[in-house]
Legacy VTK file of the C-alpha trace (Angstrom):
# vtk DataFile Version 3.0
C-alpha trace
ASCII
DATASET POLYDATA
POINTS 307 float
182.113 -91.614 -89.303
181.545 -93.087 -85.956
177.878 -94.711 -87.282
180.106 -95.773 -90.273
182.983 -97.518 -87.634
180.254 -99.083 -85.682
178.386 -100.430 -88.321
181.426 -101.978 -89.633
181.965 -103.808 -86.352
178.829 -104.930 -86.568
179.434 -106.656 -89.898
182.273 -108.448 -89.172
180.999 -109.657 -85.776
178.108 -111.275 -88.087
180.421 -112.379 -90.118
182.617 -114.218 -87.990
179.667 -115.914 -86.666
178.633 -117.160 -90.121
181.874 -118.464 -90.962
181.510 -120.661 -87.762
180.266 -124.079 -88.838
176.839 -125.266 -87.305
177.880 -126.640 -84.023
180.341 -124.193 -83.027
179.015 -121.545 -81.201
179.220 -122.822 -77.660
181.797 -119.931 -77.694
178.672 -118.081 -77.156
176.353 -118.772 -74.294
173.969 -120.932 -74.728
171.469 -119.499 -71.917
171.210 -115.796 -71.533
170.032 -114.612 -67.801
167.739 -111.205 -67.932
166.848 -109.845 -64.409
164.629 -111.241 -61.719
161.253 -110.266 -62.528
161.429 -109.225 -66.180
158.309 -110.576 -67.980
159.527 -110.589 -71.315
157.993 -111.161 -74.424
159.841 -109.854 -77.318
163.301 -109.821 -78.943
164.858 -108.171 -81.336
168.797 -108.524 -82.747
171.135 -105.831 -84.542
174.583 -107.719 -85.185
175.459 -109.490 -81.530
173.196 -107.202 -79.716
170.023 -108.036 -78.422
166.615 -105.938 -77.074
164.024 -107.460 -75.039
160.968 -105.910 -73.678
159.646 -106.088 -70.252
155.490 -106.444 -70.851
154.324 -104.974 -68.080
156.626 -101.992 -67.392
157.579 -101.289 -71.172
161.205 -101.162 -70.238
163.971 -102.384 -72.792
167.091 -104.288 -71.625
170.067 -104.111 -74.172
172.938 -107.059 -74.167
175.383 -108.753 -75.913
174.655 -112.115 -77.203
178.514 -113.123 -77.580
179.080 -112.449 -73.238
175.614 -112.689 -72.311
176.330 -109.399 -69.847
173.844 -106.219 -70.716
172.177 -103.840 -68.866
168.979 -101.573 -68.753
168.509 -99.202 -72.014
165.126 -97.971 -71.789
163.304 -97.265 -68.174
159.988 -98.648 -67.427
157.523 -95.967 -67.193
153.536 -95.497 -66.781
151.230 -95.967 -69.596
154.211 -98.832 -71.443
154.369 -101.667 -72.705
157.450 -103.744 -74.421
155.278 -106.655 -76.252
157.310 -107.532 -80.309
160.569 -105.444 -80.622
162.414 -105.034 -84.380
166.040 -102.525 -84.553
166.379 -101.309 -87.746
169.263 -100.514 -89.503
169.234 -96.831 -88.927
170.035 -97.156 -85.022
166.017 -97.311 -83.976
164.213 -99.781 -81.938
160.307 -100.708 -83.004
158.276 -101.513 -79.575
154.756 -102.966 -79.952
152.701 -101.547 -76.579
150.494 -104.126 -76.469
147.089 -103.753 -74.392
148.258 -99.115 -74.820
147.470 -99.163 -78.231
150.824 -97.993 -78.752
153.589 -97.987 -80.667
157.461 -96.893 -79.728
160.674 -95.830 -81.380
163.814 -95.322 -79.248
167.110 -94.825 -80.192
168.978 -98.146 -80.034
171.774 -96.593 -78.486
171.098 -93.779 -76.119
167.452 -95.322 -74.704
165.878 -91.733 -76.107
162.513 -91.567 -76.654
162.147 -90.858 -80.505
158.406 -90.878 -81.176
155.544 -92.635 -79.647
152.251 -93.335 -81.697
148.609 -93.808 -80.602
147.539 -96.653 -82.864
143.780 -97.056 -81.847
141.829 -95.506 -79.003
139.946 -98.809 -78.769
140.064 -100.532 -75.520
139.839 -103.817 -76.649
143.782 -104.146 -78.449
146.366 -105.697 -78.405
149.496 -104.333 -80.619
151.744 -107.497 -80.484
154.319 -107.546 -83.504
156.254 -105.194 -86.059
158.255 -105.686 -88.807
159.894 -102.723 -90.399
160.648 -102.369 -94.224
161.613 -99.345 -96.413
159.075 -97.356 -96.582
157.114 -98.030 -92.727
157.092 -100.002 -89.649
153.652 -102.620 -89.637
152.114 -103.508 -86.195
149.991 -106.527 -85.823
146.673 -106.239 -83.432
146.195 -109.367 -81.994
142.228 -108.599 -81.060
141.075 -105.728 -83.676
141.596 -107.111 -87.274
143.366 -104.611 -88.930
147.742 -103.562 -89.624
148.595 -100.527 -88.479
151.141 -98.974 -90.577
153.863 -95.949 -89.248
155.597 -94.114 -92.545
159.342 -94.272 -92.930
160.252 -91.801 -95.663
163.276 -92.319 -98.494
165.342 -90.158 -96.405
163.938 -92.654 -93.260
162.049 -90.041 -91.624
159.232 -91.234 -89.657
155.810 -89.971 -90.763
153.758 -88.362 -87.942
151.086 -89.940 -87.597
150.167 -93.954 -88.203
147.483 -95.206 -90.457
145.032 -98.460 -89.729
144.799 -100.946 -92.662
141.789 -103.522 -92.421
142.727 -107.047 -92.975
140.698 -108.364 -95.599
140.674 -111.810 -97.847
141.419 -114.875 -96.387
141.861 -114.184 -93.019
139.354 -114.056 -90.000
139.089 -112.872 -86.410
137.754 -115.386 -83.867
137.547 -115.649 -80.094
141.200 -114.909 -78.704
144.623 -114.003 -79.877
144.589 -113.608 -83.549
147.430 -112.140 -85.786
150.506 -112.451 -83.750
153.946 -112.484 -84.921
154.926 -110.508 -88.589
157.836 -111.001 -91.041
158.707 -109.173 -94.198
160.225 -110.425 -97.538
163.516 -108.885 -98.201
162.114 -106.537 -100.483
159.242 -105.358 -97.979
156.635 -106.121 -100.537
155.270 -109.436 -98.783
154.012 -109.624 -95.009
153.755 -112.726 -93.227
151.796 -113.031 -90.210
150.735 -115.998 -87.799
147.163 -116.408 -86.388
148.147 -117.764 -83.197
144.054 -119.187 -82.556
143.905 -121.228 -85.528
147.269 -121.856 -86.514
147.136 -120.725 -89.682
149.742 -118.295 -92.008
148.957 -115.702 -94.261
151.091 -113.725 -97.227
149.646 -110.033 -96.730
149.904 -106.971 -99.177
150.492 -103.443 -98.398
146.951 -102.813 -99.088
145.777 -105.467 -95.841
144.439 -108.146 -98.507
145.823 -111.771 -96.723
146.200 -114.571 -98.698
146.604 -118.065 -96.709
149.636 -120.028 -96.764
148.374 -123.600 -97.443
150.421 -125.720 -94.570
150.874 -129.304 -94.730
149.634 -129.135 -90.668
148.458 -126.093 -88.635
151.177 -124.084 -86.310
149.190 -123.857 -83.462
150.045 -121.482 -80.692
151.708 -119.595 -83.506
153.778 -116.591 -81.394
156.923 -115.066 -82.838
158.021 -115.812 -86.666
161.211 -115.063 -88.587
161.490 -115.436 -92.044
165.245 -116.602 -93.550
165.254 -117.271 -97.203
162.259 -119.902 -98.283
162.447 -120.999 -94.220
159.740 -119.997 -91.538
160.644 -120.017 -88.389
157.354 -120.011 -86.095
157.925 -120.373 -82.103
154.776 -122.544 -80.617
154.603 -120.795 -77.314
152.184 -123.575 -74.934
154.167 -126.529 -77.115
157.891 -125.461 -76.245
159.210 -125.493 -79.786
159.624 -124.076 -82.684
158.456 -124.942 -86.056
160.458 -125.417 -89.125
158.579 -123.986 -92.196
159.574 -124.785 -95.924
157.965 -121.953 -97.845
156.802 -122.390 -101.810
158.465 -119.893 -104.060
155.156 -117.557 -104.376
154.594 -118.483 -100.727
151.149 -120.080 -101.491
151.744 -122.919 -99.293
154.086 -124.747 -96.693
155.334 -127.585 -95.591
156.303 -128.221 -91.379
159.325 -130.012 -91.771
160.913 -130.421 -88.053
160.795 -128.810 -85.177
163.463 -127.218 -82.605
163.302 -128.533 -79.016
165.258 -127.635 -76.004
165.126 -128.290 -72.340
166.107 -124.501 -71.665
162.430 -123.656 -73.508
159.833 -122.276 -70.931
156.971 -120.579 -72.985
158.758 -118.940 -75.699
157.436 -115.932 -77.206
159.452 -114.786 -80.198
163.325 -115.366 -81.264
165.700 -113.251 -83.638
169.225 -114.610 -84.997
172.862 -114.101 -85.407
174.265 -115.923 -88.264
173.193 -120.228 -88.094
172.007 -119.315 -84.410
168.614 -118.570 -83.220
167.699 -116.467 -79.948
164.052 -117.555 -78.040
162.967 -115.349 -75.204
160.940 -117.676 -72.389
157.832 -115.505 -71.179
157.295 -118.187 -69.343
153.411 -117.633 -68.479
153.049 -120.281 -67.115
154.263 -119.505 -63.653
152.832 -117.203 -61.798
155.400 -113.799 -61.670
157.299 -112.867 -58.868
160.193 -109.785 -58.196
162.858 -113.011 -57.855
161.242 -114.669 -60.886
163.865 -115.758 -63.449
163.770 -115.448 -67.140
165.926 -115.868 -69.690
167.051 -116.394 -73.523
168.093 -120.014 -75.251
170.439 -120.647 -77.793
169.266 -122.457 -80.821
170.797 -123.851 -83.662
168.872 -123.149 -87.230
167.630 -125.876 -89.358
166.728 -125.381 -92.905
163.368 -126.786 -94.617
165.641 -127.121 -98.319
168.712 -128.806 -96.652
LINES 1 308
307 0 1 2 3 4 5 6 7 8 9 10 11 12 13 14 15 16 17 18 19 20 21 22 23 24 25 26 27 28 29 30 31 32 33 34 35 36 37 38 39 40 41 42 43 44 45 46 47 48 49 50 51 52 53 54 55 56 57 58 59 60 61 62 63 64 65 66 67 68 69 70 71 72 73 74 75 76 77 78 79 80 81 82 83 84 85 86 87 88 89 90 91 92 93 94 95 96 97 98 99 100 101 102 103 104 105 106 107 108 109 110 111 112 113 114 115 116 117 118 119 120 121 122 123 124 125 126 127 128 129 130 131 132 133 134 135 136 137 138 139 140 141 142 143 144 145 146 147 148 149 150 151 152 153 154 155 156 157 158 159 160 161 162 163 164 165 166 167 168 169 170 171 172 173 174 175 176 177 178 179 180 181 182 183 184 185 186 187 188 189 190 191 192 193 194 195 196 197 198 199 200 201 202 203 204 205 206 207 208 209 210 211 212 213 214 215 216 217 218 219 220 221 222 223 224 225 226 227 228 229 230 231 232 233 234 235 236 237 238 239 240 241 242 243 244 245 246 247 248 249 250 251 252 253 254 255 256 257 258 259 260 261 262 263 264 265 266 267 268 269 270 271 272 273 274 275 276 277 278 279 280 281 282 283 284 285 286 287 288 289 290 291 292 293 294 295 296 297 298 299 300 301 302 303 304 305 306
């Protein structure tokens, strides 16, 4: 019952914010203060709360996006790493681990340790992303090219142990960071990932098989993506923005129409949304980190490629 009563809450708190025309949520902060010294990189949103990772620590701080206020969920601890963050609606959090070859699942509400995951022994990795669908969680690798895939069961029982998928077709590795950010179709069925070194997006099976999305320009510095509807929203990390993405129908090809600026911008890594808002976490890696370093989320309005 108490799942049941908090779900519920969480509803109508979306709810609410949808019925709020465009415009309207300076009711919510616009700018979102995490501590001194965080080094984020990913975000993730269930109703008005928000998850962000700390990279270097693998801690996860938990707030509320309609007060701004939140507090430490998950401890840093040796051997983490926070990097892409998704909470799924059965009250887990996904945590990429980045350079660990990891992957983590903590309870969304408690902090707990779930399960943790060795997704490659391979030194040279980079986990970056997940999305989770129905039946597993996919992890990007930024520097080996391959998914890695942890099962979720009918029942949404985690399988025990992940399984690597090569990424075949259109898509291939060069020098630096490769597949980034990942996105699912509502029905799971279709991935889309960003290859932050070429700027280029792909529509990816179960099976690993990648498929480019022709774009009317490249999205380079491709970080973070969210997929609403037919609309891609990909954050351009070095450029300070984020790019607007009208999707074709069999997502075959793409068209940039705008992009979303902001002053509060610093590096953005990856955003999530409540409602018509977006959220964009500033990794800001572009100045060198300090203990008193500040870091923070902005507030962004969405803007549809079909409107």
């Amino acid at each position: 019952m108490r799942r049941v009563l908090v779900l519920a809450a969480s509803l109508a708190a979306v709810l609410a914010v949808v019925a709020t025309p465009l415009g309207a949520g300076e009711a919510f902060p616009n700018r979102i203060d995490l501590p001194d010294g965080w080094r984020p990189e990913g975000i993730a949103t269930r109703g008005s709360t928000f998850y962000v990772g700390s990279i270097p620590t693998g801690a996860v701080f938990r707030g509320d996006l309609r007060t701004g206020q939140g507090a430490i969920l998950v401890p840093g601890a040796a051997g983490r790493a926070a990097i892409g963050l998704k909470a799924d609606h059965r009250g887990r959090l996904f945590v990429a681990g980045g350079p660990t070859g990891q992957a983590f699942v903590y309870d969304a509400q408690s902090g707990a340790l779930i399960a943790s995951y060795q997704l490659t022994t391979d030194t040279n990795t980079f986990v970056n992303d997940v999305v989770v669908t129905g039946d597993g969680a996919f992890f990007t690798d930024s520097l080996r090219q391959v998914l890695y895939r942890v099962p979720i069961g009918r029942n949404g029982a985690l399988g025990s142990a992940s399984e690597e998928i090569p990424l075949t077709g259109d898509i291939a590795y060069t020098t630096g960071f490769n597949a980034n950010g990942i996105d699912a179709t509502p029905n799971g069925r279709t991935l889309i990932i960003v290859q932050s070194n070429t700027g280029q997006l792909f529509a990816v099976n179960h099976s690993g098989v990648a498929r480019e999305i022709q774009l009317s320009e490249p999205v380079a510095f491709g970080d973070g993506i969210l997929l609403d509807g037919k609309t891609l929203y990909v954050v351009r990390n070095q450029e300070n923005r984020v790019a607007v993405v009208s999707l074709g129908h069999d997502f075959s090809s793409g068209t940039v129409v705008t992009h979303l600026v902001d002053p509060g911008l610093d590096v953005p890594t990856t955003i999530a949304a409540l409602g018509p808002l977006l959220y964009a976490v500033n990794a800001r890696f572009n100045t060198t980190p300090e203990p008193t370093t500040d870091y923070w989320i902005t507030q962004l309005e969405k803007a549809h490629g079909d409107r």
